[in-house]
N, C-alpha and C positions, 0 to 999 in steps of 0.2 A: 504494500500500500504506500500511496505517496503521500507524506507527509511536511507539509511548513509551519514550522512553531514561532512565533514572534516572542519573542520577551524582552520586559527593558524597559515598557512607558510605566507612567506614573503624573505624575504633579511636581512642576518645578516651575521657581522663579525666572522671568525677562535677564537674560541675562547669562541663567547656566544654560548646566550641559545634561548630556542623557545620550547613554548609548544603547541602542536596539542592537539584539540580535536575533537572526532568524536559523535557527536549527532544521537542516531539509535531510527527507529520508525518503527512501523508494525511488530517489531518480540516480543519475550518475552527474552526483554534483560538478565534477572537474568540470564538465565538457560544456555546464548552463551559463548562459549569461543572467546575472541574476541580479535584481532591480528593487525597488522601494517606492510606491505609494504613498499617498497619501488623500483622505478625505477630510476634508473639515466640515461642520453643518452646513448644510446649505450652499455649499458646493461642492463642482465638477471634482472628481478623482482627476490625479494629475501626478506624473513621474518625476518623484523627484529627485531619483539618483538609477545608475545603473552601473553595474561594472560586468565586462567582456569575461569570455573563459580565460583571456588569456591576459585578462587585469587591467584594460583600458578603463576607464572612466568615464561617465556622462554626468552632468548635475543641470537639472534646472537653476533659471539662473537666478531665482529668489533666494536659493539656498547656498550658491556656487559661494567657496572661498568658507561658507561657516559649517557645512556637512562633510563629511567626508564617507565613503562607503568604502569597504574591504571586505576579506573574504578567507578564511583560513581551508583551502581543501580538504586539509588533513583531517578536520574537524567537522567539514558538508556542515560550514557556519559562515554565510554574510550577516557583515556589521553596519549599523550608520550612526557614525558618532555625531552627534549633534552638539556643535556649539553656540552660545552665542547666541542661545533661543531668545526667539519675540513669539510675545502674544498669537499672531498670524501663523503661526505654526504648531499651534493647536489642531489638533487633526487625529483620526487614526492612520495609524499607517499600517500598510498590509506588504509584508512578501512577496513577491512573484518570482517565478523560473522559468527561463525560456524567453526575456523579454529584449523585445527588438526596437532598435531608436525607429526602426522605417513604418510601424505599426502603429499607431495608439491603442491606446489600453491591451495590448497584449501581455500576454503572459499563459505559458501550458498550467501552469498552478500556483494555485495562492493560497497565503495564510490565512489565518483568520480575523489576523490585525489586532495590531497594542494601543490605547488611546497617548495619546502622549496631551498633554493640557501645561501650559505655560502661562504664568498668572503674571499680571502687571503690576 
């Protein structure tokens, strides 16, 4: 069975940090590109980071310079460290595998998603 676990959000102050990670099982992690969501209320789901099998990087650019995303194989564990949080990044965010810059909302599987809420 395929499995994507998010863990990591919570409630944090304008200002820190919070790092997700996403635990995947049943697929062959090495070979995915594997990416990060997020929803806020009332709005559109939107990608906000991705990284290649072979470790390139993508970041939307509200996030570009304060998220960072990585990926331990060893572990079939992507990360997204979050720094640097505002308000506006209050969302849940969900795991994806399989996600491609040329597609929107793509992804072969997803998590279930962690809330992550940043208070001002």
């Amino acid at each position: 069975q395929v499995q994507l676990v998010e863990s990591g959000g919570g409630l944090v102050q304008a200002g820190g940090s919070l790092r997700l990670s996403c635990a995947a099982s049943g697929i062959i992690f090495s070979i995915n590109a594997m990416g990060w969501y997020r929803q806020a209320q009332g709005k559109q789901r939107e990608l906000v980071a991705r990284i290649s099998a072979g470790g390139s990087t993508n970041y939307a650019n509200s996030v570009k310079g304060r998220f960072t995303i990585s990926r331990v194989n060893a572990k079939n564990t992507v990360y997204l460290q979050m720094n640097s949080l505002k308000p506006e990044d209050t969302a849940v965010y969900y795991c994806a595998s399989g996600v491609r810059t040329d597609v929107a909302q793509s992804g072969d599987y997803w998590g279930q998603g962690t809330q992550v809420t940043v208070s001002s």
